[in-house]
N, C-alpha and C positions, 0 to 999 in steps of 0.2 A: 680964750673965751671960756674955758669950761675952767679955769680956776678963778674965775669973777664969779659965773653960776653955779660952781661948787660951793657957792659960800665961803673963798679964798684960801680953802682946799689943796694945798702942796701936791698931798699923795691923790687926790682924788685926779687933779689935772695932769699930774705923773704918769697914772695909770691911764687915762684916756689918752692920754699923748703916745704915750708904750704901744696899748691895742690899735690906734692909727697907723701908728708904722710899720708893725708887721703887717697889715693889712695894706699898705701901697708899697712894700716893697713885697709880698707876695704877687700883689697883680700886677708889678712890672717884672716877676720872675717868671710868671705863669705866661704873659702875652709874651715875650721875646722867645720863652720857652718853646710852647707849643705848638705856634707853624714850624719852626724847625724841624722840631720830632714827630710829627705827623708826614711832611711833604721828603724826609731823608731818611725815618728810619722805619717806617712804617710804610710807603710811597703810597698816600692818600691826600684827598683834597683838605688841604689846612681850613679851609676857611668852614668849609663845614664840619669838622669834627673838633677844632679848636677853640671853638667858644663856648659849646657845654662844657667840655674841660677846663679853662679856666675861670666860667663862674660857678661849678661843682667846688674846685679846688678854693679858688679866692673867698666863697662862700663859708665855709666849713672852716679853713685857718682863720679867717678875719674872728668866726665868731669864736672859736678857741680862744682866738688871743683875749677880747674882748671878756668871755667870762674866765678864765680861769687865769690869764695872768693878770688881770687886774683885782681879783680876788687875790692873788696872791701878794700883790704890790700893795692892797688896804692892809691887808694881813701885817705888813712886815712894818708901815708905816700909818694906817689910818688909827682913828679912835678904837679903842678896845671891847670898849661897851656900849649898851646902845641905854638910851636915856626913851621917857616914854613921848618928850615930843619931839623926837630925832623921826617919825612917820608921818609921810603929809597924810593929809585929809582935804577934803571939800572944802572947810571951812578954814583953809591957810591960803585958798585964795582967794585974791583980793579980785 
């Protein structure tokens, strides 16, 4: 989907594909994680201490991955230069 709406976009859909999956394999690191290490090594109740935790954590890497590896993945693959109507505006949509 996001290389049909990239504009057909390689790197652009590369990189949102990239910042996707860090972000669901962190939130399936962080839920399996943290009842665990709450109710064994901590002996607290998981369920209340384990969900700030893993939407602080999920929160915070998703959007790491999100701006700076996909910055880095245009980087190494997108366009170089920016052109002056590479910027939307009001009047590009229809």
């Amino acid at each position: 989907m996001s290389y049909v709406m990239g504009g057909y976009s390689l790197p652009f859909a590369f990189s949102i594909f990239t910042a996707q999956f860090i972000g669901i394999m962190t939130a399936g690191f962080t839920g399996t994680l943290a009842p665990l290490l709450f109710t064994f090594i901590f002996k607290r109740d998981s369920g209340k201490w384990g969900g700030p935790l893993e939407t602080a954590v999920q929160d915070v890497l998703g959007t790491f991955a999100m701006i700076v590896v996909t910055y880095h993945i245009m980087l190494m693959f997108g366009p170089f230069e920016l052109e002056p109507n590479d910027i939307c505006s009001p009047a590009d949509v229809e």
